[in-house]
C-alpha positions, -999 to 999 in steps of 0.1 A, spaced: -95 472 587 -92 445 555 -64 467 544 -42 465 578 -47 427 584 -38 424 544 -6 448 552 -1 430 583 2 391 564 17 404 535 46 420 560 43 385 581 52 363 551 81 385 540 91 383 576 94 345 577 105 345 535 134 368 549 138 340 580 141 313 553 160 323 530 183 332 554 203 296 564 238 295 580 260 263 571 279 257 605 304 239 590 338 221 607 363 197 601 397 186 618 419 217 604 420 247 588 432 266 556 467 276 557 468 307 544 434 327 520 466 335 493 453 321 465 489 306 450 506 304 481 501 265 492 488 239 473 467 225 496 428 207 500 415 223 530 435 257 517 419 252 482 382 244 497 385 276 515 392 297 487 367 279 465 340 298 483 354 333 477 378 330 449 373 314 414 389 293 387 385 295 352 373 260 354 362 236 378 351 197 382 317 186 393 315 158 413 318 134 388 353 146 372 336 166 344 343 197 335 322 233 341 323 263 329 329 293 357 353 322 348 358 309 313 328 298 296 345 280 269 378 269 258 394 255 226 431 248 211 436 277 189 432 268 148 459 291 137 490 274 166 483 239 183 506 257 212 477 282 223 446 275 243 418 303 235 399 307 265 364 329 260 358 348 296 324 351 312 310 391 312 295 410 333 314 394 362 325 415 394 350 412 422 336 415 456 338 454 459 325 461 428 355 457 401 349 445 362 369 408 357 387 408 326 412 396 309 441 420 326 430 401 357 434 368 342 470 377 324 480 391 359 469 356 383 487 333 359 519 355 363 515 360 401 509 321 402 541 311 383 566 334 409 586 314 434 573 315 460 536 303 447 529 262 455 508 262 422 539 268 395 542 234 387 505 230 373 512 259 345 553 250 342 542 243 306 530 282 299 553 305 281 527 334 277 492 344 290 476 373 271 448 393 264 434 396 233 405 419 241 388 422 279 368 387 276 392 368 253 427 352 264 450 332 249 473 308 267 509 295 251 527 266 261 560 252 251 548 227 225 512 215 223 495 208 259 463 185 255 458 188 288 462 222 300 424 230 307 433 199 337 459 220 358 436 253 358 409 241 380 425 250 412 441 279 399 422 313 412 416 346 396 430 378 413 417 413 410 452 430 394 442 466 408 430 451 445 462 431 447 487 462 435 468 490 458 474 468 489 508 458 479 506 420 479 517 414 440 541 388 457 529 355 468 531 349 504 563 333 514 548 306 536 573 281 546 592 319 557 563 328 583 552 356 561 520 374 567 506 398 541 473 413 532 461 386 507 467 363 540 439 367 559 418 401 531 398 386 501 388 401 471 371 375 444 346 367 423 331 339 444 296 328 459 307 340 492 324 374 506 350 371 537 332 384 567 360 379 591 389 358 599 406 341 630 430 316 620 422 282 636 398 296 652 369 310 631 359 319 594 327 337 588 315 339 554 283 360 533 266 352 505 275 377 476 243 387 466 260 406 432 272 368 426 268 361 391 258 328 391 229 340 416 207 328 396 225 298 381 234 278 417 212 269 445 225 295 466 203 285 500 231 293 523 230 329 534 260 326 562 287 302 566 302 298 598 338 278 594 351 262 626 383 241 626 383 209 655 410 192 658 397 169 679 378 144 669 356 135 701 349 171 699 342 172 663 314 146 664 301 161 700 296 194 682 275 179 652 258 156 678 245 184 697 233 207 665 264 233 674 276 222 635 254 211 610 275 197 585 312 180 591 341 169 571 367 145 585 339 124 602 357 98 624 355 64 613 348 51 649 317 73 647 298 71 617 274 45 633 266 66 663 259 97 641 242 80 615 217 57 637 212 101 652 177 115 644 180 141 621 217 137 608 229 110 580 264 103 568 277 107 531 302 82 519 324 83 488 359 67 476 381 99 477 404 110 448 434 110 474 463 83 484 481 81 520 512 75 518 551 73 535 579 91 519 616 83 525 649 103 520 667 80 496 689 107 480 712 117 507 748 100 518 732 105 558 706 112 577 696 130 607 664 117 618 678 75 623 707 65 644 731 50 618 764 71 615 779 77 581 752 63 560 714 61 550 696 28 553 671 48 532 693 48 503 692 11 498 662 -3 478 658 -35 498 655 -16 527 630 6 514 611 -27 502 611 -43 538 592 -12 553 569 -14 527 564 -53 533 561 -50 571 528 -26 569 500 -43 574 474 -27 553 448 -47 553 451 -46 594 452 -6 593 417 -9 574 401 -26 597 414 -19 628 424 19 628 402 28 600 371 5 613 369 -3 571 370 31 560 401 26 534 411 7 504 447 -7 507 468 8 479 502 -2 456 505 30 441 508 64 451 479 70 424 445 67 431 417 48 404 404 82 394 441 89 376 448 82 339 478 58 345 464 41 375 461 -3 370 448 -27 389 479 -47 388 501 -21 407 477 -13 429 480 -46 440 519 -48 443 524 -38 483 521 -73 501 529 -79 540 556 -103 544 573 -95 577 598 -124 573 604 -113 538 608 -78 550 639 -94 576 656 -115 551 662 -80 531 667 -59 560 694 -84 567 703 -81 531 716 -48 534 731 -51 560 709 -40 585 696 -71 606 695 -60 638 677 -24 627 681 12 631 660 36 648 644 67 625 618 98 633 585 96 615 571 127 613 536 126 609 502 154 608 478 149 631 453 171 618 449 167 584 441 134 567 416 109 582 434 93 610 469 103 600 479 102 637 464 67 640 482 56 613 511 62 622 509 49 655 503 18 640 532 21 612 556 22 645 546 -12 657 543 -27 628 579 -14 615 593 -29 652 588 -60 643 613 -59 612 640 -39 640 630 -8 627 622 13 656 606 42 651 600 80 673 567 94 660 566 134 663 529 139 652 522 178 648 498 203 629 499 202 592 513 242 592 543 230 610 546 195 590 539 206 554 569 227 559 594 201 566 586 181 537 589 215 512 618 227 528 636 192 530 638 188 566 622 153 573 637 118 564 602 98 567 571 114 566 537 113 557 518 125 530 486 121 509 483 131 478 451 144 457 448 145 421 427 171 401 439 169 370 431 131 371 464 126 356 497 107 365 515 141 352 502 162 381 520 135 407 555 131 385 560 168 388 554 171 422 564 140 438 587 122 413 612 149 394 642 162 407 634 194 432 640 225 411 626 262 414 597 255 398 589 213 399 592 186 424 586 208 454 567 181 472 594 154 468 616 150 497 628 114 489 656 134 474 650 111 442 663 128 409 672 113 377 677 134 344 665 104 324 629 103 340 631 145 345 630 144 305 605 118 305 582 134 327 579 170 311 577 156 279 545 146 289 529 179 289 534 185 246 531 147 239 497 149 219 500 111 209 480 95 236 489 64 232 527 70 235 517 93 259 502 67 282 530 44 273 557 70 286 533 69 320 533 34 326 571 32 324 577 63 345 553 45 371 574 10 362 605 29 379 586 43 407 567 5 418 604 -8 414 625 18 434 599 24 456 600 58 460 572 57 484 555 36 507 515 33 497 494 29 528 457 34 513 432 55 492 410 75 516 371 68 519 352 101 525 321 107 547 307 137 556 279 140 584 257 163 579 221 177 592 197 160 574 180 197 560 217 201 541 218 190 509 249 178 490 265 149 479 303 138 486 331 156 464 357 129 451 377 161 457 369 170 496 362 202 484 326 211 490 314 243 472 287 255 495 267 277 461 257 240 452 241 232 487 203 234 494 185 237 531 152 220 530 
């Protein structure tokens, strides 16, 4: 009898161990991830995705620093200041079972640099990848990079043999509508194994219980259950009623009402992320304003007015309910090149503004299309809304087409927008990561995010000097006058840095990522 009742507790507290351990993350925010490709779009939500099921050599903790993942250490070579030695962890296996090695490695940094792949820019500097035995690789850049270790933290490992058997070598051609197998089919090395997938719909996710940081990470969350809600009455309703238990894009109008909730707090940190206008300055005419035979965009002191009639201070605190830090740069305080003094260079001076409209010739206005996302930064919508009246009062008038960011990202890529909006995120922490993709010409493999049409040989040369220049001082130098010509052409119109907050249950554990990208194998359940 002793024995069955022991059998019977001993089976009762494996029971509720088992029930325990066993914790699904319901977890939503406003959109979803493009595409599961792992070097198709450079994107946050895209990348936070993949974060849970695909790996980087590197990554950042929440305070910028460095960790070891993939690679466990890393070092400029002693024999050639051009080559990066990076040591490989062992014992690591894909999700169905495959050895990492250094053939995988050799074969995601060339699959990353093809044409179609949004991450070339980040490893434009790399002239050869190779193994030099299965846990040891050796990366070669053109000249000496000092910051190469920066641009690799986003930048996913690919099982070679997984990829080749199901014939999706090629990066998904995104901006073509292309759907392949790495699409919506994962194979990585990550926390988390792809259960199933319904584009903007649903995303289940398992832990990997082979993981081989299971021992390493917290690890609590045994499901996770991704929902994108666009709406963000919806949203809050769902984390309100316990359907979601922990919530990115919290809107700003809310965080009182969820936070004053029993049992569920908000999280709040500055975010490592700008919002911001861009402008089609380089071509003779437009398509998206009414002015025939010209572009108003193409005049400096026209570009200055619409940056002198926003309001930013007014977008903080009306549409952002003092959720935002009004920014003068398209960098945010995180970045290596970032001052105080040009952050603090966009003013609102509406009669200013109308002195140089009328400058250039344009006193009584033209009428242009801001295209806008309305599903992907923290009241992006909102914000434009309020960039329309604001730009009225200068004659500007403005038609707002607000649309999903798989539709929007596009047009900027592709070149198909005259005034958009855009924010921009910075993981190297480093001005160089924005001049290549915002700032230099638009070539095959740089400045595929700029669609001002801005391109000057003089500041192309500056800019990828930057990656070899192991002087830091000249370095930074070179930085602060590529930023000089940016503040004074304004090549974009700075709106503000974004202020996170995530709600959450008040069980889930995990602090705010500067980044947005939570990486659930760090989050506990109490």
């Amino acid at each position: 009898m002793k024995k069955t009742t022991a059998l019977l507790m001993v089976a009762a507290l494996m029971s509720s161990a088992a029930v325990v351990n066993a914790e699904t993350l319901r977890w939503a925010r406003a959109g979803d991830a493009l595409t599961l490709d792992p070097h198709s779009q450079n994107e946050g939500p895209s990348h936070t995705m993949r974060h849970q099921l695909y790996e980087p050599l590197i990554i950042r903790d929440t305070a910028g620093n460095f960790v070891p993942t993939l690679a466990t250490d890393w070092a400029p070579s002693t024999e050639n200041p051009n080559v990066w030695v990076f040591n490989l962890r062992e014992g690591v296996k894909f999700h169905d079972g495959a050895d990492f090695t250094a053939e995988d490695v050799v074969f995601s940094f060339e699959r990353a640099k093809q044409p179609n792949s949004d991450m070339k820019e980040l490893i434009g500097s790399i002239t050869d990848v190779r193994a030099v035995s299965d846990y040891v690789v050796e990366i070669e850049t053109d000249g000496p990079n000092p910051i190469l270790p920066s641009n690799l933290t986003n930048l996913f490992m690919m099982d070679k043999g997984w990829t080749e058997a199901n014939n999706t070598v090629n990066v998904q051609d995104f901006e073509g509508g292309e759907i392949t197998f790495a699409t919506t089919n994962v194979n990585g090395t990550g926390a988390y194994t792809l259960v199933s997938r319904e584009p903007d719909v649903k995303t289940v996710m398992a832990r990997n219980e082979d993981y081989w940081g299971r021992d390493e990470f917290p690890l609590e969350v045994s499901e996770i259950v991704y929902t994108p809600i666009q709406n963000a009455a919806t949203r809050v309703a769902a984390l309100l009623s316990g359907e979601v238990n922990f919530l990115q894009d919290m809107p700003v109008q809310d965080l009182a009402r969820v936070g004053d909730a029993d049992g569920l707090v908000v999280k709040q940190a500055p975010q490592n992320r700008v919002i911001f206008f861009g402008m089609n300055q380089g071509a003779d005419d437009i398509e998206a304003d009414n002015v025939d035979g010209a572009n108003p965009l193409a005049d400096v002191r026209v570009r200055k007015a619409m940056s002198m009639a926003i309001n930013r201070d007014a977008i903080k605190q009306v549409v952002m309910r003092g959720q935002s830090q009004p920014a003068g740069m398209i960098a945010p305080p995180f970045v290596n090149g970032w001052t105080a003094e040009m952050d603090g260079e966009s003013v609102t001076d509406v009669e200013g503004a109308k002195a140089l409209m009328a400058e250039a010739g344009y006193e009584d206005g033209f009428s242009i299309r801001l295209d806008c996302p309305n599903d992907r930064y923290i009241n992006d919508e909102a914000i434009c809304q309020a960039a329309v009246g604001m730009l009225g009062q200068i004659g500007v008038t403005v038609n707002l087409d607000a649309i999903p960011k798989a539709q929007h990202f596009p047009k900027i890529t592709d070149g198909a927008t005259d005034f958009y909006m855009l924010g921009w995120g910075v993981p190297t922490y480093d001005s160089e990561y924005i001049f290549n993709f915002l700032v230099h010409g638009r070539e095959s493999d740089i400045g595929t995010w700029n669609g001002t049409g801005y391109d000057n040989d003089e500041m192309d040369d500056k800019i990828k000097s930057l990656a070899s220049n192991t002087d830091l001082e000249a370095r930074n130098a070179d930085i602060a006058s590529i930023w000089r010509v940016i503040q004074d052409e304004q090549l974009y119109i700075p709106i503000h840095h974004q202020v996170l907050n995530w709600g959450m249950a008040e069980n889930v554990g995990i602090e705010v990522d500067p980044e947005d990208q939570p990486r659930v194998k760090y989050f506990t359940m109490q």
